[in-house]
N, C-alpha and C positions, 0 to 999 in steps of 0.2 A: 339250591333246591332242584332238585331231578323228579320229573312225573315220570320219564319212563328210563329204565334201566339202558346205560349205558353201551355198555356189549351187547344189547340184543337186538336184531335188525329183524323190521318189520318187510314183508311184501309188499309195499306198497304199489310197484310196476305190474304186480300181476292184474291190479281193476285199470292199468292206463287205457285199454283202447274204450272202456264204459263209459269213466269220466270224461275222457278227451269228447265220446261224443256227444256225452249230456252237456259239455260246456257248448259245443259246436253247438247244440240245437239251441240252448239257451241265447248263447250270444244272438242266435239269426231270429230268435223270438224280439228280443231287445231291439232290435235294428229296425223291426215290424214295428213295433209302437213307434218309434219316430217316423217312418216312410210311410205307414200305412194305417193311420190312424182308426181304431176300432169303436164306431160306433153304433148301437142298435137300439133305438128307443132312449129309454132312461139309461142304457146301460152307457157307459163312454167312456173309454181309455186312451184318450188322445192326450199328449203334454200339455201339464199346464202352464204353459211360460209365465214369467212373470214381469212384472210391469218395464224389469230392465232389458225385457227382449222384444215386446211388441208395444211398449209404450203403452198411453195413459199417463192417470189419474192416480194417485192411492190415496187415501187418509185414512188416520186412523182416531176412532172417535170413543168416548165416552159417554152414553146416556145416562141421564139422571134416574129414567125409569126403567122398568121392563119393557126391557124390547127383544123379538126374535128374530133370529134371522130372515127367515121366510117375510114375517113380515116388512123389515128394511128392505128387503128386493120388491116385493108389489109397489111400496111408496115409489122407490125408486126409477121404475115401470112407470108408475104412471108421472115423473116426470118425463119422461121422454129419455132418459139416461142408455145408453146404448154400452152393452157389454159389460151390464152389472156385474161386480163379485162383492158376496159378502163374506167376511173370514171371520169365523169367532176367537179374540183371543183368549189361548187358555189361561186360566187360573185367574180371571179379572172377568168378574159377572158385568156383565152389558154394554162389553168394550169392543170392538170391533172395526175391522180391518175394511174399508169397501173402495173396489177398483170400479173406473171408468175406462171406457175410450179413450174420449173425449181428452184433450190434451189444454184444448184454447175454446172459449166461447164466441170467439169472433171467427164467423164465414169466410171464405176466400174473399166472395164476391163482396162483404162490410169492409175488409183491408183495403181492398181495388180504388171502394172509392172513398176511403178515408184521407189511402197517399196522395190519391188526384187533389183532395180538397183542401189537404192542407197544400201540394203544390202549390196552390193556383193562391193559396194565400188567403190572411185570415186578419181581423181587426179592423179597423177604420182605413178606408180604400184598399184592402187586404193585402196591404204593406208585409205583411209579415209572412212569406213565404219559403217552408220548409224543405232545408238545403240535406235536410239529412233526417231518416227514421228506420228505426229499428225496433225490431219486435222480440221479447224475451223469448227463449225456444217453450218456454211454461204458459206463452199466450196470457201471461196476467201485467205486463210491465210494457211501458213504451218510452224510447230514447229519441227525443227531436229536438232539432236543433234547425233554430230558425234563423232568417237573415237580419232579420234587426227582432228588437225588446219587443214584449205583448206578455198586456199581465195573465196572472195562470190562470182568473175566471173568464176569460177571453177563450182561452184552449179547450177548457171544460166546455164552455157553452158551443164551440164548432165543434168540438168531438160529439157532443150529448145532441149533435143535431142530425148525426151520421148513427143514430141507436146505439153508439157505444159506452155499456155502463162503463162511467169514471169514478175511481172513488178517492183521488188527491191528487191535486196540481203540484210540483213542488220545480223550482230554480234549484241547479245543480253546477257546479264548478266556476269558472271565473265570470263574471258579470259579462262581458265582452263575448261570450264564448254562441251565448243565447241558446244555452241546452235545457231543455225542462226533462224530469223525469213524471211519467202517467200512469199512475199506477189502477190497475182496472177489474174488475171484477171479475176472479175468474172461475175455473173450474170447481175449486172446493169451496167458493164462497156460495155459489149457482146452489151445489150438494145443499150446505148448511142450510141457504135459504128454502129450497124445496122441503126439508127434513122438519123445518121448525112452523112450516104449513100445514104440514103433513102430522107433526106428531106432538105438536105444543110443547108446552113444558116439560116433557120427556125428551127432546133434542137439546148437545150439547149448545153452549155459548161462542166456543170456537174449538179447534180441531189440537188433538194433541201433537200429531205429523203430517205433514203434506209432502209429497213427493210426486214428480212429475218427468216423464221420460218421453220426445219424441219418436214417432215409428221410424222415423227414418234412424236416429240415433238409436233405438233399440234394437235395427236389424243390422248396425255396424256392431256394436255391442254382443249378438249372436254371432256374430261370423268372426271377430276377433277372438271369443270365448275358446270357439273349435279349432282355429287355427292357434290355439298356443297350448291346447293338449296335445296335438298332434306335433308341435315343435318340440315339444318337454320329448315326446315317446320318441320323436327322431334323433335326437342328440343325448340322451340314454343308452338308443342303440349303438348309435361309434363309440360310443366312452364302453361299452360292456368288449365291443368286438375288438377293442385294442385292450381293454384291459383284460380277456381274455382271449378268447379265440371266436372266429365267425364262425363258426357252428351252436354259439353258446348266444348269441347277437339274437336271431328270432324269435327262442323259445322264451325271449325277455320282453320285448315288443308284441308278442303275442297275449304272453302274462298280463302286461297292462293295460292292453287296451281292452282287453280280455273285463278286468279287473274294471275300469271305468264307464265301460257302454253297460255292464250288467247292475250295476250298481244304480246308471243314472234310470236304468228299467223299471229297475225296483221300485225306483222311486215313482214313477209315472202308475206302477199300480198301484202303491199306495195314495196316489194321487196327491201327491206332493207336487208344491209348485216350486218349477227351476227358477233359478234365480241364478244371478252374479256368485253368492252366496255359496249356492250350491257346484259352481265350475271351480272355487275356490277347495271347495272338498274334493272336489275330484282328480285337479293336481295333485294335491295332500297326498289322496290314496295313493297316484301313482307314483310317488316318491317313498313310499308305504311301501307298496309293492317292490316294487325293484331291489329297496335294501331288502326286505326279506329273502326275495330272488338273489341277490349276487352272495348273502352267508351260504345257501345252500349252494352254489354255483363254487364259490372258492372250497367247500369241501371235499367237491365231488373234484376238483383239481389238485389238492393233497394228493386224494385219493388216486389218483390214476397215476402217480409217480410211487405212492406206494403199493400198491395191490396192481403188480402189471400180468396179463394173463387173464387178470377177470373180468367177464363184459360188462361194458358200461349200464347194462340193467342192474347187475352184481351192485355195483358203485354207488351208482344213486342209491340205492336201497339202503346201502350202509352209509349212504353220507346224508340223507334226508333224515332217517333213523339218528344220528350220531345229534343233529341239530334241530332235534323233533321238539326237545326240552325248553330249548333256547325261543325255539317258535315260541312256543305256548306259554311261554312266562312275559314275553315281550308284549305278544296281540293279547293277552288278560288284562297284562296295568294299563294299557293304551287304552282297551276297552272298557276298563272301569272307571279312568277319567272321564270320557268321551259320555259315561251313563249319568256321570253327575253332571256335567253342563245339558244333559238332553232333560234331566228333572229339576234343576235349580235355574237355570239359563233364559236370557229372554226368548223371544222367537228367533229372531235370528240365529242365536248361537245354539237352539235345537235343531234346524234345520241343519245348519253343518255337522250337529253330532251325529243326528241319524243317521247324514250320509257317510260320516266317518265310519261308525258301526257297523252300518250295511257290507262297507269298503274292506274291512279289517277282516272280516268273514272273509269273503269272496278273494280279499288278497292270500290270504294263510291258503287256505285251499290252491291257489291256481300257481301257488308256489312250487306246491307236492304233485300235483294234480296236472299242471297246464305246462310249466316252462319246463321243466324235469321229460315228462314224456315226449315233448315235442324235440328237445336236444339228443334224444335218443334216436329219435326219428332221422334227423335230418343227419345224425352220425352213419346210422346204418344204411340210407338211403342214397348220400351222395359220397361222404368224405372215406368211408371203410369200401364203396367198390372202389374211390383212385386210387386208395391205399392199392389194395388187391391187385388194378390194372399195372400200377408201376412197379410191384413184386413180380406181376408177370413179367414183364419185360422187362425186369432185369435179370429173371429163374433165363429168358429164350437167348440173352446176350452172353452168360457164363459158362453156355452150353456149348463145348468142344465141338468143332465143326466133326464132321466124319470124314475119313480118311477115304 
């Protein structure tokens, strides 16, 4: 199937220096929403991260009644909940998504002196002194292991004398070993409890998902995200420059990161929240991208062993032209998969389609548009004057001394 004819070649070099600058300003718009976060009143266009970048809370709940959004955020306020979100999800009436901070319900300063008191020891002449404890990074679970036996209402009653809700003692591994596990009330229990004060018989009985991300683990989690785009786009670019030539290397590196900072833009104004989710679409694209880039790139290499004489503006035009067809049937079925998971799909698997979507656009474009004119660039700008300089000097060396 051919959309566009064959033998006919389009101009498309003649809008490069338009596009090239509307991508340039675009991308430096995108870069501004991340550096320079736009907020005025109600209005706010700053990223929304998500719980796997700046940690928290998440659960996600079912009510029995009607409940609004707006409303779940005042309940939640007036618990004292710090960095409420509430998400509606779609297509399921009064189910919803709601972030916290809050990671742990235990203070530094309740940990401080929980460790000192189980140190020092607990039970009859407080024999039983804790040689080891650890804390779940989800702040709801405790690992101790004491120097000799004490039964688990013994533990309960010195934890619950330190304000720490427990809510099961339990013996864990070999008898000799003296580990209890303490399992403890935490952040979505805290939620549930405030919720069912707050809104009776309209709050669920318990939560459908809980999920929990420390900030420190969610600012490793951001910084690994960006360093393994940036490794995909580096080792693309040696694989392009050896499998073609280094003048063909930037305008592909450019392409995608071109292709993946505009994309994640998009998404900040449509105010969509990043997520893990979302860095996984963005790889995608950029692998999207590149095979796009490298059909057009090995044409325009045909092409310059066939068509010698004509300028590489010439070329492209007939070689972007030659696999215009090819683009457009490729980024269509891609794109029409990508619509059915964004209307049948759970949340998660919308969010990657949108930004597949978003991607798919923006890559076809910057195919034609971004790597194509920037190769052009950097042919007539570096590599055609060496050419030039070493034709001179060898037009001054063949030249018959004078007699």
């Amino acid at each position: 199937m051919e959309f566009f004819k064959h033998h006919k070649t389009y101009d498309f070099m003649r809008l490069r220096r338009f596009n090239v600058g509307l991508s340039a300003i675009t991308f430096v718009i995108a870069i501004m929403l991340f550096v320079v976060p736009l907020k005025f009143g109600s209005f706010d266009l700053s990223p929304i991260w998500g719980i796997d970048f700046k940690g928290g809370t998440e659960i996600q709940l079912e009510f029995s009644g009607t409940v609004t959004p707006n409303e779940l955020r005042e309940k939640l306020d007036e618990l004292d909940f710090d960095g409420v979100e509430v998400v509606s999800v779609a297509g399921h009436a009064n189910q919803y998504i709601i972030r916290v901070e809050q990671v742990t319900t235990m203070p530094r300063a309740q940990y401080t002196a929980m460790h000192d008191m189980l140190a020092r020891g607990i039970g009859e002449g407080n024999h039983a002194q804790a040689q080891e404890l650890k804390v779940s990074p989800g702040g709801d679970k405790l690992s101790i292991r004491f120097s000799n036996d004490v039964e688990p209402d013994v533990v309960r009653a010195a934890l619950e004398q330190q304000r720490v809700r427990v809510r099961q003692v339990t013996r864990f591994g070999q008898a000799a070993d003296h580990r209890y596990e303490v399992q403890l009330v935490g952040t979505a229990d805290k939620v549930l409890e405030g919720l069912h004060q707050k809104l009776g018989d309209r709050a669920p009985e318990r939560p459908l998902r809980v999920e929990w991300v420390g900030p420190k683990a969610g600012a490793q989690l951001r910084n690994a995200a960006i360093m393994s785009i940036l490794y995909a786009v580096l080792f693309i670019m040696i694989f392009v420059a050896f499998r073609f030539d280094l003048r063909f290397a930037p305008g592909s590196v450019i392409a995608m990161l071109h292709d993946a900072v505009i994309t994640a833009g998009i998404l900040v104004l449509l105010r969509r929240e990043l997520t893990l989710t979302t860095v996984a679409a963005l790889l995608t694209i950029v692998g999207y991208s590149i095979n796009d880039t490298i059909v057009v790139y090995d044409r325009i290499r045909e092409n310059l062993q066939r068509m010698r004489g004509k300028s590489l503006i010439e070329i492209i035009n007939v070689s972007t032209s030659q696999t215009l067809s090819r683009t457009i049937l490729t980024s269509t079925v891609t794109a029409t998969s990508m619509l059915a998971f964004l209307f049948l799909g759970t949340q998660v698997i919308k969010d990657f389609a949108l930004a597949m979507l978003i991607g798919i656009v923006v890559g076809t474009y910057s195919s034609i548009y971004v790597a194509a004119p920037v190769t052009e660039w950097i042919d007539r700008k570096f590599f055609r004057r060496v050419m030039t300089a070493a034709a001179a000097r060898g037009g001054r060396r063949s030249t018959p001394a004078k007699a």
